[in-house]
VEXDREN-2710 file (C-alpha; in Angstrom, 1 decimal):
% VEXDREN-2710
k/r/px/py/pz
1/UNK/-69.4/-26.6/84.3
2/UNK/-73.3/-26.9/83.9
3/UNK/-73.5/-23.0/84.1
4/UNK/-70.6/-22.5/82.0
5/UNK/-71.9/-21.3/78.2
6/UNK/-69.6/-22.3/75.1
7/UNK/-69.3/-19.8/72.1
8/UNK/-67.4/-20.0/69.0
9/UNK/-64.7/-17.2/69.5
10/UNK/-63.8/-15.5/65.3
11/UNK/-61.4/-12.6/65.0
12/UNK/-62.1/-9.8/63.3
13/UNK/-58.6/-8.8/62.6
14/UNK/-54.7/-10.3/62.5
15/UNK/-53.2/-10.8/66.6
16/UNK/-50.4/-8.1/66.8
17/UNK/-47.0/-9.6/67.6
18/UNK/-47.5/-9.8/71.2
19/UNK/-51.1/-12.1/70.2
20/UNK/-52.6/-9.7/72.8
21/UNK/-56.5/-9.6/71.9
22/UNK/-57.5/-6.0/72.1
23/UNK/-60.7/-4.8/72.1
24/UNK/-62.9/-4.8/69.0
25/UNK/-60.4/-7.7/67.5
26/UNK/-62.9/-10.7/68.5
27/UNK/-66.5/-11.6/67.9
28/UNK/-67.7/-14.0/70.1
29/UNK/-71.2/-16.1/69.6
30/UNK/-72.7/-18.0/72.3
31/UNK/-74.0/-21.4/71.6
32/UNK/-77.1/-23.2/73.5
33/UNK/-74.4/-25.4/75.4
34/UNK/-73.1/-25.8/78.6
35/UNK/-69.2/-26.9/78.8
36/UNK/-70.5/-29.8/80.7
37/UNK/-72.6/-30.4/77.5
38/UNK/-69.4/-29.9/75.3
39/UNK/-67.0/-32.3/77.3
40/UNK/-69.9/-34.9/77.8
41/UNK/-69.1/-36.8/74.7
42/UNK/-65.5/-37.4/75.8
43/UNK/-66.1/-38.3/79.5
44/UNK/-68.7/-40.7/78.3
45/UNK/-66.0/-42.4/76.0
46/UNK/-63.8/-43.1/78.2
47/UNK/-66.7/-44.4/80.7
48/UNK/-67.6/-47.1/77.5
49/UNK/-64.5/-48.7/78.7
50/UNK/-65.7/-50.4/81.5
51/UNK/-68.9/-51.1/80.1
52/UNK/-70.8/-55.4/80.8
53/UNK/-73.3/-56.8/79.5
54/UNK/-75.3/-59.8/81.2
55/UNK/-74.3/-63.2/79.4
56/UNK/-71.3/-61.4/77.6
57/UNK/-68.1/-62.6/79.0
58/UNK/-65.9/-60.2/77.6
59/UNK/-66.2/-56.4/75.3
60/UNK/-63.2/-55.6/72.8
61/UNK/-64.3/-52.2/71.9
62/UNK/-61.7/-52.2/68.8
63/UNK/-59.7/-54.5/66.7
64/UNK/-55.7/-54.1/65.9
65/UNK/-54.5/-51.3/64.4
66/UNK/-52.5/-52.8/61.0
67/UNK/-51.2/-50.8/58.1
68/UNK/-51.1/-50.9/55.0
69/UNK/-54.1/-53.3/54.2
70/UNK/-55.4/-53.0/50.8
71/UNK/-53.6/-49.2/50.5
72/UNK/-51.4/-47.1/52.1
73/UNK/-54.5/-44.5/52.8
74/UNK/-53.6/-40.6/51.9
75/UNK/-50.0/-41.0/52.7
76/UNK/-49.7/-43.8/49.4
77/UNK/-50.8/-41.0/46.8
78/UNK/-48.7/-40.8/44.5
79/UNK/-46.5/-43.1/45.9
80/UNK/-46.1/-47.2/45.4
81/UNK/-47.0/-48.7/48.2
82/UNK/-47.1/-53.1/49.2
83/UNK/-50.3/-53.9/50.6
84/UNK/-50.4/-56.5/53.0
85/UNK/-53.6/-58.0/51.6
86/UNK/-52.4/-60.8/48.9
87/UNK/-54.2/-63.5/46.8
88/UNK/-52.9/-67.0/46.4
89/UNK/-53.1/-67.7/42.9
90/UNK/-52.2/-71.3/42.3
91/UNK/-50.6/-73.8/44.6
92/UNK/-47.9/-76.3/42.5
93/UNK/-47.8/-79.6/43.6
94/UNK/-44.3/-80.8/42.1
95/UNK/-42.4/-78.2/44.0
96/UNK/-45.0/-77.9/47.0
97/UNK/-45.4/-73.6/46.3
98/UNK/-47.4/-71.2/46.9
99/UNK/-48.0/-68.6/44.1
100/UNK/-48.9/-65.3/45.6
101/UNK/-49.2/-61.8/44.6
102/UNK/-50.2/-58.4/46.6
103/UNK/-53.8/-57.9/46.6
104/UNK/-54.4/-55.2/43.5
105/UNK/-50.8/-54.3/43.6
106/UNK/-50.7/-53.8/39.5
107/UNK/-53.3/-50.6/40.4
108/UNK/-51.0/-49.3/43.1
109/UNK/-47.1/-50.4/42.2
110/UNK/-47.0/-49.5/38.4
111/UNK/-43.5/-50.4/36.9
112/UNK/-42.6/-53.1/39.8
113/UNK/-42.3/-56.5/38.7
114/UNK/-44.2/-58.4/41.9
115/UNK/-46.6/-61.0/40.3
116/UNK/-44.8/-63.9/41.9
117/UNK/-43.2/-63.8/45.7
118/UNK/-40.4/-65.6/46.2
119/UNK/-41.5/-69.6/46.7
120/UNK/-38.9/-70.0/49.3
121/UNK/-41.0/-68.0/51.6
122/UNK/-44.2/-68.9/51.4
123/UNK/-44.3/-72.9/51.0
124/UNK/-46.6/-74.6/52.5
125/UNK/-44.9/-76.2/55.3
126/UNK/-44.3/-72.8/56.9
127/UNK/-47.6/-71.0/55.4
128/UNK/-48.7/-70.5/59.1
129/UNK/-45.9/-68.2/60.3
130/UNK/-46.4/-65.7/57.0
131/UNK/-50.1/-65.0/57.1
132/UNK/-53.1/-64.2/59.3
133/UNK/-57.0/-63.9/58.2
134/UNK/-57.9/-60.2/58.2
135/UNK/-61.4/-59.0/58.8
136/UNK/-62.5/-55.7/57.7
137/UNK/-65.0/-53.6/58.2
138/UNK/-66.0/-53.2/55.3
139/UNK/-66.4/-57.0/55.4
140/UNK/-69.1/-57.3/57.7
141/UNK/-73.0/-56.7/56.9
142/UNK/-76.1/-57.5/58.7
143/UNK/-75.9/-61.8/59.5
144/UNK/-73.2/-61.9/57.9
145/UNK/-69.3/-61.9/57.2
146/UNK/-68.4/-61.3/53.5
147/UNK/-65.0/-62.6/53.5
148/UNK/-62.0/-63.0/55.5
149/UNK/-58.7/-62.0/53.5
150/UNK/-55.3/-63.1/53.8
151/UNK/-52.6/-60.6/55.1
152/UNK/-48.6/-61.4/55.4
153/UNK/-48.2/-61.4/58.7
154/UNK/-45.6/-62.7/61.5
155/UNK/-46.3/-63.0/65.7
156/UNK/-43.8/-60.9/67.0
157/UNK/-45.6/-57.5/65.6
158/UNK/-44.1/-54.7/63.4
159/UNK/-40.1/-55.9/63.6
160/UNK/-40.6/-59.5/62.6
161/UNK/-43.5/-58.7/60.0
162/UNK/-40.6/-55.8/58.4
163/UNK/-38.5/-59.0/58.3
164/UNK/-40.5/-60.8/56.2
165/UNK/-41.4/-58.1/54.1
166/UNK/-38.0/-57.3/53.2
167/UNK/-37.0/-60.6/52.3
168/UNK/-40.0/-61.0/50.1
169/UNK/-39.6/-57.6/48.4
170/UNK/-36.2/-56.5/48.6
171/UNK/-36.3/-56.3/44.4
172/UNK/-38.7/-53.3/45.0
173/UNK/-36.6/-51.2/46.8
174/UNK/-38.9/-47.7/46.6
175/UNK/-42.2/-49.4/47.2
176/UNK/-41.0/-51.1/50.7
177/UNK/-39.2/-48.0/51.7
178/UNK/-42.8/-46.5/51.6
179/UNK/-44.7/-49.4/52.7
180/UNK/-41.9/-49.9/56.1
181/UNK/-42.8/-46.0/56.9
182/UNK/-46.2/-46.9/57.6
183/UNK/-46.0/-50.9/58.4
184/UNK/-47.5/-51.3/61.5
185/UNK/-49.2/-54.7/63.2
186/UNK/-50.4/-56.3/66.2
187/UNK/-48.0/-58.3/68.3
188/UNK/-50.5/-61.6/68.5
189/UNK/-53.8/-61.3/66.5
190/UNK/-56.8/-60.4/67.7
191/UNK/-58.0/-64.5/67.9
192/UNK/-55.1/-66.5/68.0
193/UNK/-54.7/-70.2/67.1
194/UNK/-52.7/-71.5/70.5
195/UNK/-55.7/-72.7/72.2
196/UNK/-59.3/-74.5/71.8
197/UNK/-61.8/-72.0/70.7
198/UNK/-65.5/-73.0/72.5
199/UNK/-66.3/-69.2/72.5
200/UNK/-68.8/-67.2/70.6
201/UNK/-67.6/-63.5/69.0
202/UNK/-70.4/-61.3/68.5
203/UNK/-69.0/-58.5/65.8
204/UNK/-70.0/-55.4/64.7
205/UNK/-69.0/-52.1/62.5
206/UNK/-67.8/-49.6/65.3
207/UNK/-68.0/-46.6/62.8
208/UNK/-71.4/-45.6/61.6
209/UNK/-74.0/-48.2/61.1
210/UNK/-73.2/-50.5/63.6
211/UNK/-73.6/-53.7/61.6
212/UNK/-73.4/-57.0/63.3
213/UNK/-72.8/-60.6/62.6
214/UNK/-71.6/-64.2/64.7
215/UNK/-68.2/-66.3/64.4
216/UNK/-68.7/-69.4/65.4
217/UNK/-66.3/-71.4/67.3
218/UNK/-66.2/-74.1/64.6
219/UNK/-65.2/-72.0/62.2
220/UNK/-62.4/-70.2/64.1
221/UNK/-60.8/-73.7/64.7
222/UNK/-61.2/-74.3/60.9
223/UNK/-59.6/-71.2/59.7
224/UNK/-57.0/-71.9/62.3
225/UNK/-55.7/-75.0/60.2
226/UNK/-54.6/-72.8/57.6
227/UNK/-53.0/-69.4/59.2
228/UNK/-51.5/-67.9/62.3
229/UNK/-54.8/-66.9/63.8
230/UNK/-57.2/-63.8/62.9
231/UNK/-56.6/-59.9/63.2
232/UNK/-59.9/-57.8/63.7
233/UNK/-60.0/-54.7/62.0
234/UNK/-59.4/-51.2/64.5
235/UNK/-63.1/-50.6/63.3
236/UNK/-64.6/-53.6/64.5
237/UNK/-65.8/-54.2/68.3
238/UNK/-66.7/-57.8/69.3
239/UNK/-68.1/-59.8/72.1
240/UNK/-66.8/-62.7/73.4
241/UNK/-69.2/-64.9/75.0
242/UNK/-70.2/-69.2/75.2
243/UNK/-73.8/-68.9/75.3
244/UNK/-74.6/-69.3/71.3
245/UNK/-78.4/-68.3/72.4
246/UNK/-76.9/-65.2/74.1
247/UNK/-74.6/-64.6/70.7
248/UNK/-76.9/-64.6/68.4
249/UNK/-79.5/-62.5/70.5
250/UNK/-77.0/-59.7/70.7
251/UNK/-76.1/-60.0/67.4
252/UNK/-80.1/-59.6/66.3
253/UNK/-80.6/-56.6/68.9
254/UNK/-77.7/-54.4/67.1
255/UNK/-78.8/-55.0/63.5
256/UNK/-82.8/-54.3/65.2
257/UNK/-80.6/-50.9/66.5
258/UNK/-79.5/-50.2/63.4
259/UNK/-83.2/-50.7/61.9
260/UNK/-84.5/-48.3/64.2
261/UNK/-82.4/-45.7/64.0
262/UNK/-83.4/-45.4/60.1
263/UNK/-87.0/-46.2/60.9
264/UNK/-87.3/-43.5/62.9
265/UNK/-85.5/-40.8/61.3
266/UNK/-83.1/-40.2/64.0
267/UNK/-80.7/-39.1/61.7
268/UNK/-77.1/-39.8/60.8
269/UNK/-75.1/-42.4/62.7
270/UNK/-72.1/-41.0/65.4
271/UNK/-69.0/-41.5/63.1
272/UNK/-67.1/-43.4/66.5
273/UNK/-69.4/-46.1/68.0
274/UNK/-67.6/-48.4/70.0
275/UNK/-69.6/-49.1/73.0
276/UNK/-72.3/-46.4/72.4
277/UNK/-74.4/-49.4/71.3
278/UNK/-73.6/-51.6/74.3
279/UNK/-74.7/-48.2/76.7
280/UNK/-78.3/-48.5/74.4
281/UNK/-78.6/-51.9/75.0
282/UNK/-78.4/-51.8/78.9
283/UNK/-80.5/-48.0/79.0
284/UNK/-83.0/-49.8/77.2
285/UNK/-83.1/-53.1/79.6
286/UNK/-82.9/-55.5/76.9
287/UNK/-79.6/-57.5/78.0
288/UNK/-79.7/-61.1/77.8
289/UNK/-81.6/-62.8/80.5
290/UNK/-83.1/-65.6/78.9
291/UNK/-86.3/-65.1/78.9
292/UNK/-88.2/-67.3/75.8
293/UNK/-88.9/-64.2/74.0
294/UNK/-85.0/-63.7/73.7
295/UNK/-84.4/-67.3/72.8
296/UNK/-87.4/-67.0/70.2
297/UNK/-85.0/-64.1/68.7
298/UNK/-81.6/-65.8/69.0
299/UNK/-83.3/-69.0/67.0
300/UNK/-84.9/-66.8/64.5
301/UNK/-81.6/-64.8/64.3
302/UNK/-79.8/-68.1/63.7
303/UNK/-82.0/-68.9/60.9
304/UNK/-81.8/-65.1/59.4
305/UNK/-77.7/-65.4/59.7
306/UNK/-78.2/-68.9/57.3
307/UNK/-80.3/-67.2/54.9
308/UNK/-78.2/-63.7/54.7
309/UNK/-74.8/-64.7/53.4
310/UNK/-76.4/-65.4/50.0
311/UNK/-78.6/-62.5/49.8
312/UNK/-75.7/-60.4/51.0
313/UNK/-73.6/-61.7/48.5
314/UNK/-76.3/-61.3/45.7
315/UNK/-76.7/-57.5/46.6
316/UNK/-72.5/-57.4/46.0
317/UNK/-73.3/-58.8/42.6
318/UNK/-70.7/-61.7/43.8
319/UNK/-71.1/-65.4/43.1
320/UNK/-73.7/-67.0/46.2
321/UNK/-71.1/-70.0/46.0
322/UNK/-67.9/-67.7/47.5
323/UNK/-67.2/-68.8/50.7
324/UNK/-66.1/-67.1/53.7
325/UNK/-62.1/-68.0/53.2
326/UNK/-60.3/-69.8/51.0
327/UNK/-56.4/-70.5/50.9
328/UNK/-55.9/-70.5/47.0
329/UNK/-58.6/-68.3/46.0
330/UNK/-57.0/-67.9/42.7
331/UNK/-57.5/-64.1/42.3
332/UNK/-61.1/-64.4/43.8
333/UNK/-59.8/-61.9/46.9
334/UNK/-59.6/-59.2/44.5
335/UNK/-62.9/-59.4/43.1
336/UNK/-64.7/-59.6/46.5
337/UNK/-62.7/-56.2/47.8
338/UNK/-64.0/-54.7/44.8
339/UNK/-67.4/-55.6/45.4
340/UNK/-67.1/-54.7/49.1
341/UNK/-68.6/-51.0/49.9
342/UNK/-72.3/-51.6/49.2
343/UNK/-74.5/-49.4/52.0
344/UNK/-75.6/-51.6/55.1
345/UNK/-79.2/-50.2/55.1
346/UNK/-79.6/-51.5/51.9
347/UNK/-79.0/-55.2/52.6
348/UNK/-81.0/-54.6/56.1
349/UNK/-84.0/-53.8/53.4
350/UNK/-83.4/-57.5/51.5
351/UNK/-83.3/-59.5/54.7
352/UNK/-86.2/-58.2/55.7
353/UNK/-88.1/-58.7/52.7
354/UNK/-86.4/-62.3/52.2
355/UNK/-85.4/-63.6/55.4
356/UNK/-87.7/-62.7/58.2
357/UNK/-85.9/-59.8/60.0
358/UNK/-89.3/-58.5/60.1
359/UNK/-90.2/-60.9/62.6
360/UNK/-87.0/-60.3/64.9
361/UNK/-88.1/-56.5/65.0
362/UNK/-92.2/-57.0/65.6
363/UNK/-90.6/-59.5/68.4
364/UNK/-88.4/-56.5/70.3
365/UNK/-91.4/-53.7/69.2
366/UNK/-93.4/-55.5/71.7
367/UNK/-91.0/-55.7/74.8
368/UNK/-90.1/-52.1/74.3
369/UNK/-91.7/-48.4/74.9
370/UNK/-91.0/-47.1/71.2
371/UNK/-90.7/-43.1/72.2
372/UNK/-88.4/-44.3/75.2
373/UNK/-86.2/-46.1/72.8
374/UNK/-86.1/-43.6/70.4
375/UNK/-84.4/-40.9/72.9
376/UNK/-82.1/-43.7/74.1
377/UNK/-81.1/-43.8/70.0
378/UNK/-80.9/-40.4/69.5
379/UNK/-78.9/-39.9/72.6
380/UNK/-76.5/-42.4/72.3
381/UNK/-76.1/-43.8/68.5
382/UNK/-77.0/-40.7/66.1
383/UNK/-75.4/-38.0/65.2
384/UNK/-74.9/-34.9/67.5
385/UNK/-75.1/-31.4/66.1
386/UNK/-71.4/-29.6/65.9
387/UNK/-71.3/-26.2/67.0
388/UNK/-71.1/-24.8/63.6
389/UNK/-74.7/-26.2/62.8
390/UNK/-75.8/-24.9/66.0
391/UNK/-74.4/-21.5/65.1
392/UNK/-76.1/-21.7/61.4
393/UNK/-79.3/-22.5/62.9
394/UNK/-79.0/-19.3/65.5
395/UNK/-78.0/-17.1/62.7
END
């Protein structure tokens, strides 16, 4: 394969019945690449797999896959569709009720009457077995989670969640046909509320910039009073791990990563990340060994994560008194979605300015060989050139 050339094969004129290429019907360009160049990328995926990390106990390379969220994504134009996403509006004491509504339903469901689910499903003494904490990607920034949201959900997966959903929409017969087409759901979430948590996650964005952030144990077992665990976004990796020092190390090195890469001009971010990060990490020989200089960056990360929510949430333009979940947010879910979508490098900028992350990167400058770490960037995190660009560029 290493002495095999790639080309990008174009026809000149339509196949004849038989799709016989003749001579003269095809124009073929060689590219500067090897097939074993071409099918690197995908043998190296699937190598990510198996991929450790020294203090790390266990790598989740992606999240759940659950549909619809907030929208029913390109298949939902046009057409009403029930997100799972809801905001709890008002609880009523006298009855003991929930009041609930679909997260911006009014924008995606015009016509339907849905601004109060049926009370017998969602009172509070069963609240647990309707909804899970959702985190998105979209959610997660630098230090920091934004918010966790609330999603219908039921254990059991796709068939019991379709369950619920018909009982508590069976009024809005056209949207739930739509939203059932494309229901799908996890069969336990991603962190489930059946045991005692003592364990770390270490999250980040696996798409792009490869934002990162901690979950403590304490609050997992606090959000676990009030729903039937938490389901991780398919664009989300995470770390598992009971060394808090380790945790919040890791959590520093990736936003550092993610620093870098910009610093340096390496250019774009790979679109799919998963463990490309991780591979970095261990190329570069900064895992967890704790060393002091690593615990001087997991205390200084600590203190960087305590300071970031609020300048996170003041670069969103959202209140610095929203917290990370709330039961009866009374409509505040819809505000922070909207907020939500604000560029990672741009809050990377504000900590650094406001809460130190300068120091976390002059920290790591000095244990690494900057042009050896920039090739380990550039090989594993940024973007690659398609074959098209190389052809433009040959042209």
């Amino acid at each position: 394969m290493s002495k095999i050339l790639c080309g990008i094969v174009r026809l000149l004129r339509k196949l004849d019945d038989d799709s016989a290429l003749e001579p003269g019907s095809v124009e073929v360009s060689l590219l500067p690449l090897t097939l074993k160049d071409h099918v690197s990328h995908i043998m190296e995926y699937f190598s990510l797999g198996i991929i450790t990390l020294e203090g790390i106990d266990r790598i989740r390379l992606e999240g759940s896959e659950v549909s619809p969220i907030f929208t029913g994504g390109r298949i939902s134009v046009n057409r009403p569709i029930i997100p799972l996403a809801f905001t709890i509006t008002s609880y009523e004491n006298n009855n003991n009720s929930y009041i609930a509504r679909p997260l911006d339903l009014k924008k995606l469901v015009k016509g339907t009457n849905t601004d109060t689910i049926s009370r017998a499903e969602i009172r509070v003494k069963n609240i647990m077995d309707h909804m899970a904490w959702y985190l998105a990607r979209g959610s997660l920034y630098p230090f920091t989670i934004i918010r966790l949201f609330k999603i219908f959900y039921s254990s059991g997966g796709t068939k019991t969640l379709r369950d619920l959903l018909e009982k508590l929409y069976a009024s809005n017969r056209e949207a739930l046909a739509n939203t059932l087409s494309i229901l799908k759901a996890p069969p336990k979430p991603d962190i489930p509320c059946d045991r005692d948590h003592n364990a770390y996650l270490v999250l980040y964005r696996c798409s792009r910039a490869f934002a990162s952030s901690v979950l403590e144990p304490r609050v997992i077992r606090d959000v676990c009073r009030s729903g039937n665990g938490i389901i991780i976004d398919h664009h989300v990796s995470y770390m598992i791990t009971y060394n808090m020092d380790a945790a919040y190390y890791y959590s520093a090195l990736l936003n550092y990563m993610v620093y870098e890469t910009r610093k340096l001009g390496l250019g774009a971010f790979i679109r799919d990340q998963f463990g490309r990060p991780l591979k970095a990490i261990k190329e570069a020989g900064l895992e967890w060994k704790g060393e002091q200089w690593q615990l001087d960056v997991a205390r200084t990360s600590t203190k960087i994560h305590e300071c970031a929510r609020r300048t996170a949430l003041e670069v969103l333009g959202l209140p610095d008194d929203i917290p990370l979940y709330e039961l009866v947010d009374e409509g505040r879910d819809e505000l922070v979605k909207r907020s939500l979508g604000v560029r990672v490098d741009r809050v990377l900028r504000i900590l650094e300015e406001r809460c130190g992350f300068n120091n976390i990167a002059r920290s790591i400058d000095d244990r690494v060989d900057a042009q050896k770490l920039a090739q380990i960037l550039r090989r594993n995190v940024a973007s690659h050139r398609s074959p098209d660009i190389m052809l433009k560029q040959l042209s």
